[in-house]
C-alpha positions as CSV (number, residue, x, y, z in Angstrom):
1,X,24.6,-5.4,-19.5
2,X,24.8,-2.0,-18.1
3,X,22.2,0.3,-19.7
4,X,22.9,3.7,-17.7
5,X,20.3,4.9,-15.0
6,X,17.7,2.5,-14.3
7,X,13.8,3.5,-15.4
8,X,12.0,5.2,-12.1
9,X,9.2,3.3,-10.5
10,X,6.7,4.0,-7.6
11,X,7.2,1.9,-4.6
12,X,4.1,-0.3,-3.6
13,X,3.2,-2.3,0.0
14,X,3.5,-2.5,3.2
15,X,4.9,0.6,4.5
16,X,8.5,-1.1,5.2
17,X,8.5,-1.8,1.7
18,X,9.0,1.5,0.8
19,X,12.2,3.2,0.7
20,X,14.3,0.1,1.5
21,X,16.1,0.2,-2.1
22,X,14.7,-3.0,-3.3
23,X,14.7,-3.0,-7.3
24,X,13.7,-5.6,-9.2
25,X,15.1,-8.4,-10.6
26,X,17.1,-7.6,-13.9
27,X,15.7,-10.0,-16.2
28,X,12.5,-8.8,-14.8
29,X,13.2,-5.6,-15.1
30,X,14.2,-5.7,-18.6
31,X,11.2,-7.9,-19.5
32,X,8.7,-5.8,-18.4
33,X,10.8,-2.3,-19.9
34,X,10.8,-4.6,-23.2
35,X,7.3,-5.6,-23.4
36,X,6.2,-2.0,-22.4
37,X,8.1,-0.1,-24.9
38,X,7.3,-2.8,-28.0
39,X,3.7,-2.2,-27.0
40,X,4.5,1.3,-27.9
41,X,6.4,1.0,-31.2
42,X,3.1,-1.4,-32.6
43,X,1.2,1.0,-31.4
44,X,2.7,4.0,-33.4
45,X,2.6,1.5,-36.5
46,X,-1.2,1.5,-35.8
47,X,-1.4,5.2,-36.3
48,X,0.4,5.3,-39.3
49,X,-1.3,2.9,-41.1
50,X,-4.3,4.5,-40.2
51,X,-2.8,7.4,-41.7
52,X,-2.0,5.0,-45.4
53,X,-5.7,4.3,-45.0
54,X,-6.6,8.1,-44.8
55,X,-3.9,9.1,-47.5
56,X,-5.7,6.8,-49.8
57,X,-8.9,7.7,-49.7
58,X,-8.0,11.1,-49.8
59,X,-5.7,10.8,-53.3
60,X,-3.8,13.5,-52.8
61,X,-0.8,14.2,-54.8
62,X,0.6,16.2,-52.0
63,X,1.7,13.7,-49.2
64,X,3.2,16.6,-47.1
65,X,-0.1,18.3,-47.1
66,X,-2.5,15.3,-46.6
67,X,-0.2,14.1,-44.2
68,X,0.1,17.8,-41.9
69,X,-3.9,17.6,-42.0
70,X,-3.9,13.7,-40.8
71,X,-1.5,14.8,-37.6
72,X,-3.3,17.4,-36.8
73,X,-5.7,15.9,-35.2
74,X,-5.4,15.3,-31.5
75,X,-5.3,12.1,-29.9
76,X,-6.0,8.8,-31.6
77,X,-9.8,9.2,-31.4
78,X,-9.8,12.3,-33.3
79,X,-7.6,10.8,-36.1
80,X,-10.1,7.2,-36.2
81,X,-13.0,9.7,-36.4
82,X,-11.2,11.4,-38.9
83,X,-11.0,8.0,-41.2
84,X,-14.4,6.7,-40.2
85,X,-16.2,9.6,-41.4
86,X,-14.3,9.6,-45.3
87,X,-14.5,6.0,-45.2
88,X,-18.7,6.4,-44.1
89,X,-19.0,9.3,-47.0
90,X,-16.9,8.0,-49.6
91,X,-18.7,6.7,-52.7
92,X,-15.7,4.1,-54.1
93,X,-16.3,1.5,-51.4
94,X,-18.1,-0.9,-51.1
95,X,-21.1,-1.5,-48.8
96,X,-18.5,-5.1,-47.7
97,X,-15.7,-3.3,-47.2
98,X,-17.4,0.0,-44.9
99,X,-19.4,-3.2,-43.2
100,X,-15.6,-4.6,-42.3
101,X,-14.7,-1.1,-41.6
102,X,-17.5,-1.0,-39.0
103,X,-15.7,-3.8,-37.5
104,X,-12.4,-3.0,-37.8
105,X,-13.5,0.7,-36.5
106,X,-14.8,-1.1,-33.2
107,X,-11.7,-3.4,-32.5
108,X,-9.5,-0.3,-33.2
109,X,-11.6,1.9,-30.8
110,X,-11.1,-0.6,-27.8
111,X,-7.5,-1.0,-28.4
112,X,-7.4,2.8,-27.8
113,X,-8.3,2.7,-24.6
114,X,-6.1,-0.2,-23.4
115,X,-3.1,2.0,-25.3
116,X,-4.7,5.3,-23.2
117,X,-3.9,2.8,-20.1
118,X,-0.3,2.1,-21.1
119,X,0.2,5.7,-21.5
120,X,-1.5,7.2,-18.6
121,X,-0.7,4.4,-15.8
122,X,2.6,4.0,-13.4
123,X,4.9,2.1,-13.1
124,X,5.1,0.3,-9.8
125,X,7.2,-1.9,-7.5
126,X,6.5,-3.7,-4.6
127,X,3.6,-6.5,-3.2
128,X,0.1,-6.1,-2.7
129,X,-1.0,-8.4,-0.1
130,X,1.1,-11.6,0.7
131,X,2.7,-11.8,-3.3
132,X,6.3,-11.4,-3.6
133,X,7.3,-8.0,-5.4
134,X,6.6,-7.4,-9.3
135,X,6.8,-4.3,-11.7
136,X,3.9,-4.0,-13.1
137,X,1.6,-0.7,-14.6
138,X,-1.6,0.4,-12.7
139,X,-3.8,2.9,-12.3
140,X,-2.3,5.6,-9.8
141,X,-5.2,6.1,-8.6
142,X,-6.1,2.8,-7.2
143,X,-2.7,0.8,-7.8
144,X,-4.2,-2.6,-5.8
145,X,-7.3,-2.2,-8.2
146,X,-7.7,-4.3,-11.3
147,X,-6.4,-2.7,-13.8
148,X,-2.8,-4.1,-13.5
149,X,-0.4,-4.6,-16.1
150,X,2.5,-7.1,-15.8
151,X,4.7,-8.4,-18.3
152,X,2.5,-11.4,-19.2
153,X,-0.2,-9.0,-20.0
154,X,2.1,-6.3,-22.0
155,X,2.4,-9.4,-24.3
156,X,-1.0,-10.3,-25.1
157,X,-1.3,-6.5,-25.3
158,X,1.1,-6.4,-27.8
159,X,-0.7,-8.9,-29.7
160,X,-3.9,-7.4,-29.6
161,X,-2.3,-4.5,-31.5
162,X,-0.3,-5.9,-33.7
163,X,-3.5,-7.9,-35.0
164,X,-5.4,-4.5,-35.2
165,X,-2.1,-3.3,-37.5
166,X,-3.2,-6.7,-39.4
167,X,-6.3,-5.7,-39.8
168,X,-5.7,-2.2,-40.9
169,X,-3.1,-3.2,-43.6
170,X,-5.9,-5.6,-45.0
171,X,-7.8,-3.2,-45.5
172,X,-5.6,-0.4,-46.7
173,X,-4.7,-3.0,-49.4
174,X,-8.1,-4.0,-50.6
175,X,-8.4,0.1,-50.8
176,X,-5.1,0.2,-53.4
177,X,-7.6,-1.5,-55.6
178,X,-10.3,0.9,-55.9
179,X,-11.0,3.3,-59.0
């Protein structure tokens, strides 16, 4: 399956393997690319049920407007902020439910930065030390360091987010409930 120009990647290694063409493997490739981008689309599901969550609370007749203010926010921090604080003030939930929100808030504020990682990383290709080549994401900074992403780990990534957008629908739906 030809899919048009290939994603770009940063070579990694010893010095001769850079430069020499190498690529990888498609169905690693396309693994990785897959797992990457589907970390991604969850992800964007996160923010917009966040958003339900906000819209709720708020009961705004005007989606548009409710909406406009929601967005804009900047960055995800800003926007979780945004919910904590009418979820901490608001009067119609329970003291169960903001407890469950204190948890949910937590979870939601650690996936963050794994997603900041996925966003602000590279992509690389190559060995570090004896390994054969992989793509993987890391830090460009420090690419041999620990924070490595391979396609194994996108996965349990993606899992970790979809149970955050689990946990946020929960909730949004025990909200749907209130007076």
């Amino acid at each position: 399956m030809n899919t048009g120009r290939p994603m770009r990647f940063m070579p990694i290694g010893p010095t001769a393997d850079r430069g020499d063409g190498a690529f990888p493997e498609r169905p690693e490739y396309e693994e990785f690319y897959i797992a990457y981008g589907e970390c991604f689309a969850i992800w964007s599901k996160v923010e917009t049920q966040l958003m339900a969550i906000f819209l709720v609370l708020l009961k705004s007749p005007d989606y548009d407007a409710a909406s406009s203010a929601f967005y804009s926010t900047t960055g995800f921090r800003a926007k979780l902020d945004l919910v904590n604080s009418a979820i901490s003030n608001s009067k119609r939930i329970s003291n169960t439910d903001k407890e469950d929100w204190t948890e949910i808030h937590r979870s939601a504020s650690n996936s963050s930065r794994r997603r900041n990682q996925l966003a602000h990383n590279t992509v690389f290709f190559g060995r570090l030390g004896e390994e054969r080549r992989k793509i993987f994401l890391g830090d460009p900074h420090d690419p041999a360091g620990k924070s490595r992403f391979h396609a194994h780990d996108l996965k349990a990534l993606q899992e970790s987010f979809a149970s955050l957008l689990d946990q946020l629908y929960l909730f949004w739906e025990r909200l749907l409930t209130l007076p």
